[in-house]
C-alpha positions, 0 to 999 in steps of 0.5 A: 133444155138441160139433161141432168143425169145422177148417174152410177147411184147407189140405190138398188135392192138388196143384192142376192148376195146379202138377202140372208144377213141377221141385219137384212132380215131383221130389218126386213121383218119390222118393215114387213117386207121380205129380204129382196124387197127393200132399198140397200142402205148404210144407215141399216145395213152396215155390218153386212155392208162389210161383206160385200164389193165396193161396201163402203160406197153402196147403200146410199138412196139418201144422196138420190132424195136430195139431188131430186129434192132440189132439182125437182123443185128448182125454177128451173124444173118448173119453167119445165127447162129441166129433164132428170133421170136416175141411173144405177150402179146396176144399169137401170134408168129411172124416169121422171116426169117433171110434174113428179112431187116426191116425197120430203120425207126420206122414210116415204121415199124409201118406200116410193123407190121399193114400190117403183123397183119392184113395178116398174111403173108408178102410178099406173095411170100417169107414170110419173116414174118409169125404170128400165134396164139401161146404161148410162150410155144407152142413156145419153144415146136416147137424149141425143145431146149437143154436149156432155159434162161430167161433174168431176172433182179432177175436171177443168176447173171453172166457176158456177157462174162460167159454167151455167154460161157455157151450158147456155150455148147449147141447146139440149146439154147433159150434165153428169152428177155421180150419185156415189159418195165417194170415189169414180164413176163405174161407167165409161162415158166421154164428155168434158170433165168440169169441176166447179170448186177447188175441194170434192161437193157433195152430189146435191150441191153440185146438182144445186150449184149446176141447176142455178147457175144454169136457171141464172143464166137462161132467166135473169 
């Protein structure tokens, strides 16, 4: 069973600190939703990004639809060989169970993730997602795994091939995916640091590149 953790991401509700931007509120109202009620995100709130710690990096729930776009409908998550879960730059923890289908449509999934924050739970009846406050260490604690990588540009560098390999002699392994754009993580974790190309991936292609190297060698 692979363990994949996106972790330190930055999907969040708009902060306290930016609720009353023109930005925030005015695309607050088209969406009908008050201030504290809608995903920070780049492509909207730029300008009041400006404004506030680590902007340049915050308000991106795009980087998370892809990375669970691709892991959810990998073979490997269908085998039911994968376990996923979404850790936030303000130490909350999503859970997803691996039957969860996700919106493709990232103004849905949008709408998905304010519906989950403000909840908890979604839906009631079958919680295929669940948030709880926790820490990426907390976390790993909880999984129990018999090893950690971290996906890290300055890591160990290794082909994808080799890699899912040596994911392969384990039995209950992590994987740790920033889903920042750029930059380090924000939380302190240890395990190995690995890098899988010789240049900085984009979080959902190194989420690919780990899941199919991973399925190859479990599979074929």
């Amino acid at each position: 069973m692979l363990h994949l953790i996106i972790a330190d991401s930055e999907l969040e509700l708009v902060p306290k600190k930016l609720q009353n931007h023109p930005s925030i509120i005015s695309y607050a109202k088209r969406r009908f939703k008050k201030p504290d009620e809608i995903l920070l995100d780049s492509t909207y709130h730029h300008t009041a990004l400006k404004s506030l710690k680590d902007g340049e990096r915050r308000g991106r729930p795009d980087i998370v639809h892809l990375c669970l776009i691709n892991a959810l409908e990998s073979i490997l998550n269908k085998e039911g060989k994968l376990r996923v879960y979404v850790h936030t730059r303000n130490n909350e923890v999503i859970y997803i169970k691996p039957e969860t289908r996700l919106p493709r449509n990232y103004n849905r999934f949008v709408g998905l993730m304010e519906s989950l924050f403000k909840n908890r739970l979604i839906p009631k009846d079958l919680a295929l997602l669940r948030i709880e406050n926790k820490t990426l260490s907390e976390i790993i604690g909880d999984i129990g795994p018999d090893a950690v990588f971290i996906m890290h540009e300055n890591g160990v560098l290794m082909n994808p091939q080799s890699f899912g390999r040596k994911l392969n002699e384990y039995s209950s392994p992590v994987v740790i995916v920033g889903g920042f754009p750029h930059g380090d993580f924000l939380s302190r974790v240890e395990g190995e640091r690995v890098s899988i190309y010789k240049e900085p991936l984009m979080a959902w292609s190194v989420v690919n590149e780990v899941v199919i190297n991973y399925e190859s060698s479990l599979f074929w």
